[in-house]
N, C-alpha and C positions, 0 to 999 in steps of 0.2 A: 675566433680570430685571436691570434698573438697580440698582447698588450707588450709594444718596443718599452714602455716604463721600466720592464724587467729586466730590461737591456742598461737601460742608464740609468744614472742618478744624478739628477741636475744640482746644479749651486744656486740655490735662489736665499734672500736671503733670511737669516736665521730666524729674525723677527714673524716671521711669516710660518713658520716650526711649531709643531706642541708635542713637547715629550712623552703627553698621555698618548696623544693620537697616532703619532707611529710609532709609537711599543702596540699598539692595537692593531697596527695597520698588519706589522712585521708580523707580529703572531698568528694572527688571522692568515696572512697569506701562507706561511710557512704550513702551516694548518691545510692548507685546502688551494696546494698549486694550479690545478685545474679549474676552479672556480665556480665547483659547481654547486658550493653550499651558500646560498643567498640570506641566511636565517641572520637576526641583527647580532650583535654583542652586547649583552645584556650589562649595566652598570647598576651596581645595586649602594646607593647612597642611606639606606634604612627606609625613612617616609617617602623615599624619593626614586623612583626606578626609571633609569633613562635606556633605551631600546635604542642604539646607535646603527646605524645602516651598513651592510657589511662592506659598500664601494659610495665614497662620497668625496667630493674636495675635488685638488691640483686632479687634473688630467695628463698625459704626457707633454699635449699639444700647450696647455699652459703653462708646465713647467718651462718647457723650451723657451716659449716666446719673454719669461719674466727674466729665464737668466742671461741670453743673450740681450734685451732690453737694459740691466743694471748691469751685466759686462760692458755695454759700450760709453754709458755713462761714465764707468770708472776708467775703460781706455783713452776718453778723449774729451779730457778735461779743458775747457774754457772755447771750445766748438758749439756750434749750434747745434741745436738736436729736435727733432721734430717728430711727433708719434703723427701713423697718417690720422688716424680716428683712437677712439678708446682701445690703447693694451688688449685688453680685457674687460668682462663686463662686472668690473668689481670698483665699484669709489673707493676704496682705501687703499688699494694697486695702485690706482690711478692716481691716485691724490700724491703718493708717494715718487712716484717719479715728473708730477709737475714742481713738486717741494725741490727735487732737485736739478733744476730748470727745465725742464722739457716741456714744449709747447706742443698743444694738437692743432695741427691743417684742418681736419673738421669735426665735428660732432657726429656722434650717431648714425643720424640722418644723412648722413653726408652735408650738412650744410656747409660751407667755408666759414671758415675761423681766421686763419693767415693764408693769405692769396698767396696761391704756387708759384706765380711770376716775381715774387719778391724772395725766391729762393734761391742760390748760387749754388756753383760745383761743391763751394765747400762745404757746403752744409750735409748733416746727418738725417735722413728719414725713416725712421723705423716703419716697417709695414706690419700692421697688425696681426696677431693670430686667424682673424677673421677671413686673409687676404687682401686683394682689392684689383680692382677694376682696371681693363687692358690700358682703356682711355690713361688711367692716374698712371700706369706703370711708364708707359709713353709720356705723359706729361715730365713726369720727374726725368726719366732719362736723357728727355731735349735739354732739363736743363743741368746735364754732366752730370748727376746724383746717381752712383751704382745703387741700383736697388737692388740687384741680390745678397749686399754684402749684409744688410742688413733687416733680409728680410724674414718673419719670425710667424708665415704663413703655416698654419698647422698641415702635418702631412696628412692629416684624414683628411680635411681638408682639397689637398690636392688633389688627394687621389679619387677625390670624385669629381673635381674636373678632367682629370686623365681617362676617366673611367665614360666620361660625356662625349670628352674627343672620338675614345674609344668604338663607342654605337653611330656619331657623326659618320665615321669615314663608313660604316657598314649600312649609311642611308635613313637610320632611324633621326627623329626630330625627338627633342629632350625634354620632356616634362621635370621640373624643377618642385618637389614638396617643396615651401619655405614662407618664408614672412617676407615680403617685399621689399618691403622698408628695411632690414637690416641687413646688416655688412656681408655677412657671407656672404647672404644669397644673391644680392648685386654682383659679389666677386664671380661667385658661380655662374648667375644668367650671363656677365660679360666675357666670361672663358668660354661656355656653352655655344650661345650666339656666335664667335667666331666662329664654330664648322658646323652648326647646324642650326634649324627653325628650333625657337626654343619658347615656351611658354612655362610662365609661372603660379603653380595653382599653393593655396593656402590650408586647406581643409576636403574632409571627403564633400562636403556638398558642392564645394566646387569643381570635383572631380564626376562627382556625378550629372552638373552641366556640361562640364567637356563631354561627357559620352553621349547625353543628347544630342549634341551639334557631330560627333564620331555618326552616330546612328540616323543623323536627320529628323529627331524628333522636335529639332529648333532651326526655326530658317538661318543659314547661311549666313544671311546678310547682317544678320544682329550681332556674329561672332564678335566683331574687334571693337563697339560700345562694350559685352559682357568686359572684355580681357583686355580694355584699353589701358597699354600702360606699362602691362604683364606680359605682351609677347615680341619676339624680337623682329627689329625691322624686315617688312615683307614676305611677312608670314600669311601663306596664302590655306585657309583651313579646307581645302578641295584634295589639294595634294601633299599636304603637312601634318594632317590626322592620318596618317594609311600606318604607317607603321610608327611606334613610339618607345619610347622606355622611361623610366622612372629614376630620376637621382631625389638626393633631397640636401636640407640645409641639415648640418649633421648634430647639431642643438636639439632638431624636432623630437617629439614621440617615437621612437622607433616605432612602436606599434602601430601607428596611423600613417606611416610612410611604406610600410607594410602593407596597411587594410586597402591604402588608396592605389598602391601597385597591384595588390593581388586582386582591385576590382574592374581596373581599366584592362587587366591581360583578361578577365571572365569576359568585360565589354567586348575585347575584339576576337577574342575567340566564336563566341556566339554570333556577332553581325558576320563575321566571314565565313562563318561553318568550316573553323578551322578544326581538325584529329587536336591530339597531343602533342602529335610529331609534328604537325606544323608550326604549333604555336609562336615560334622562334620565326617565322616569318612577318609576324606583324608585331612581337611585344619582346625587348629585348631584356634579358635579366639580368637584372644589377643589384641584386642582393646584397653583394659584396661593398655597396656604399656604406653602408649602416655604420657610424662609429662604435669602437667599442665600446669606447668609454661609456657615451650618450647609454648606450644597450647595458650595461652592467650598472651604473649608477638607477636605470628605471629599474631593471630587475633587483637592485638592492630594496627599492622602497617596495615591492610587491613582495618582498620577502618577509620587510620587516612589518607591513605591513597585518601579517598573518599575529602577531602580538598582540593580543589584548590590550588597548588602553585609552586612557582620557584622552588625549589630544595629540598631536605631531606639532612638532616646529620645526622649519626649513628656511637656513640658513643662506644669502646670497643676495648678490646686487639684484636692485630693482628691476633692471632693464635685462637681465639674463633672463634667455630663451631657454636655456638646458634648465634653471632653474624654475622658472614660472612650471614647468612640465611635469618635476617631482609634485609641487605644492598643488597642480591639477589633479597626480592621481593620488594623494592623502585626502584632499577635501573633496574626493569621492567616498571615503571609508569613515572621517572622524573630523574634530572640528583640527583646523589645520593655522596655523600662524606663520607667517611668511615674516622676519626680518631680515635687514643686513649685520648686524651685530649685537652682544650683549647691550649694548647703549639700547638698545631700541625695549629690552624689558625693563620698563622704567620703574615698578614697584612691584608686589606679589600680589598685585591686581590689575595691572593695567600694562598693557604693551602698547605699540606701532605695530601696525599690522598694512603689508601692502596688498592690494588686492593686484592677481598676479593678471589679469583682463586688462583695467588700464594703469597701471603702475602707479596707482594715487595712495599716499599712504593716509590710515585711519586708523585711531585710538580708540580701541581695544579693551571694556573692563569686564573684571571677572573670568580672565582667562582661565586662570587655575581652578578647578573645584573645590569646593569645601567640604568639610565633612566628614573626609576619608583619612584612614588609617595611612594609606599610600595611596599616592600619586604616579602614575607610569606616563612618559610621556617618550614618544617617540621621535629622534631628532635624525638630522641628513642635513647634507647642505649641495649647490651647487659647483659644479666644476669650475670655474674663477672663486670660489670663496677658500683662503686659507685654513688651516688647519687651527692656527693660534685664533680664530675665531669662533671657531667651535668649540675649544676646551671654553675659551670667555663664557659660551653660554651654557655650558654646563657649568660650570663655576658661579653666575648669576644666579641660575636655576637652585643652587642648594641653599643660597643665602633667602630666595622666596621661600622657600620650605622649611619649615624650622624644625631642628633636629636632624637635619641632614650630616652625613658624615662629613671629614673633611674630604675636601678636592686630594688636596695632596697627599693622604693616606688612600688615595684608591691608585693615584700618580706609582708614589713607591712599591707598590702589590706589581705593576705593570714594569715599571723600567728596572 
């Protein structure tokens, strides 16, 4: 898939920049236009070898949404301005443009924050990257607020609701990969749901009780306790299992929106004694959802993961789904350290560590080894986490190791 990044270069602002990381980035790519070498960029500090991932940070879909966000702030000074939910899933984005007044309508969750009824025409509402829901796009619109002028909905994004419409008009009902509770995937089931039966599964074992109730090895009747909540009004599973296809929330695993697509098509291939050639009558394929980004930043970490070393740290807000997913598959291979920023290695002993399951953070000692001549450590961060927080924590990282080189003599080598 064409990464559009290549296409543009957004204005966000500088502060958010590290000169090490895109003289690495630029090299790297210039290096390897096609993309197919995933192996890290090796930073050699003396005692200190940092394994950088060769796709991590701004995604396109981020850039967009941050530069359009601080273009309208600086267009239209002394207006109201309203984010619908979190920018992005980054607290120092975020924190960054409430510092210059912008308020959020809701959290996360979608809770309400500022009741929409208390908003006028002239007010400003940024709709997040995440998108949102038909309901809020209608709510805003009654009350005179153009929401396309400023909305900052990522186009992978879109284009897997376009891509739901898509199977809708051809009869299939939409199975949605995603996490519930979070923003896309609300935008998604409510774009979905308009032109077709939609349900929303989480993981394969959840897919693999859809195929029981597909196959009747689950009564019927239990269907909407299982998936209360999760599918869309009047969803009748007699006539809304027959044919399906697969979108997902595009932060997931690519690989497990994959495994969970390629098991529900085996599912109805088998119960209908469907050829090859038929298969397209009951299981429609949507490959083409899978973001890039999501797909090259996972294959960066299974790249870089092929490196020998002590430990990984992954870089990124708490509440990011693209990022909890890198730090899943590190703390498959090595011990793994999830912060949001250099702030969080708070001595050459002891970190914040969040646990990427329930977003609780816990202090951490003894992360580094002792003992050793070198230390190798593997770093990546997620797509909302800037660049200038990445160099932070390699910059923290040499001051923990002593005798490490300078930062800024590895800086001047690159730019």
């Amino acid at each position: 898939m064409t990464n559009p990044s290549f296409m543009k270069r957004f204005n966000v602002p500088v502060t958010y920049r590290s000169p090490l990381i895109t003289a690495i980035k630029e090299k790297r790519r210039q290096e390897d236009r096609l993309k197919k070498d995933f192996s890290p960029t090796l930073l050699d500090f003396g005692p200190l070898k940092i394994a950088l991932a060769r796709h991590f940070g701004f995604c396109y879909g981020v850039e967009n949404a941050i530069e359009i966000a601080f273009r309208t702030i600086e267009e239209h000074p002394g207006r109201r301005i309203f984010l619908l939910s979190e920018m992005i899933h980054n607290p120092f984005v975020n924190d960054d443009l409430q510092a210059k007044g912008v308020s959020f309508l809701m959290d996360t969750k979608g809770k309400i924050l500022t009741d929409p009824d208390s908003l006028t025409a002239e007010d400003i509402v940024i709709i997040p990257a995440f998108g949102t829901t038909l309901d809020m796009e209608k709510r805003l619109r009654d009350k005179g607020i153009p929401v396309e002028r400023y909305d900052t909905t990522c186009p992978f994004v879109e284009k897997v609701w376009n891509r739901s419409e898509q199977i809708a008009q051809k009869g299939y009902t939409v199975v949605v990969h995603g996490k519930p509770s979070h923003e896309e995937t609300r935008a998604t089931f409510s774009h979905s749901a308009a032109h077709a039966p939609t349900i929303v599964l989480t993981d394969m074992s959840e897919a693999r009780i859809l195929a029981e109730f597909i196959t009747g090895e689950r009564p019927a009747e239990t269907f909407q306790e299982v998936f209360r909540g999760r599918t869309s009004a009047g969803f009748d599973m007699s006539s809304d299992l027959q044919r399906i296809g697969v979108v997902n929330q595009t932060t997931m695993l690519a690989s497990d929106t994959q495994a969970i697509a390629d098991f529900l098509k085996d599912v109805m291939t088998d119960f209908h004694g469907l050829s090859q050639d038929q298969v397209s009558e009951r299981f429609a394929d949507t490959r083409d959802t899978l973001c890039y980004a999501t797909m090259d930043n996972q294959s960066a970490v299974q790249g870089m993961l092929n490196t020998p070393a002590d430990l990984a740290i992954v870089v990124g807000g708490r509440n990011s789904s693209n990022t909890s997913h890198l730090v899943e598959l590190c703390e498959q291979r090595l011990p793994t350290y999830f912060i949001r920023s250099a702030a969080d290695i708070i001595s050459d002993t002891s970190l914040l560590h969040t646990d990427w399951r329930t977003q609780q953070e816990q202090p951490m000692e003894g992360f580094l080894p002792t003992g050793r001549d070198v230390i190798t450590i593997l770093l990546t961060s997620g797509a909302s986490c800037p660049d200038a927080m990445v160099e932070g924590v390699i910059r923290r990282l040499t001051e923990c190791v002593p005798g490490s080189r300078d930062v800024d003599a590895i800086v001047a080598e690159w730019v």
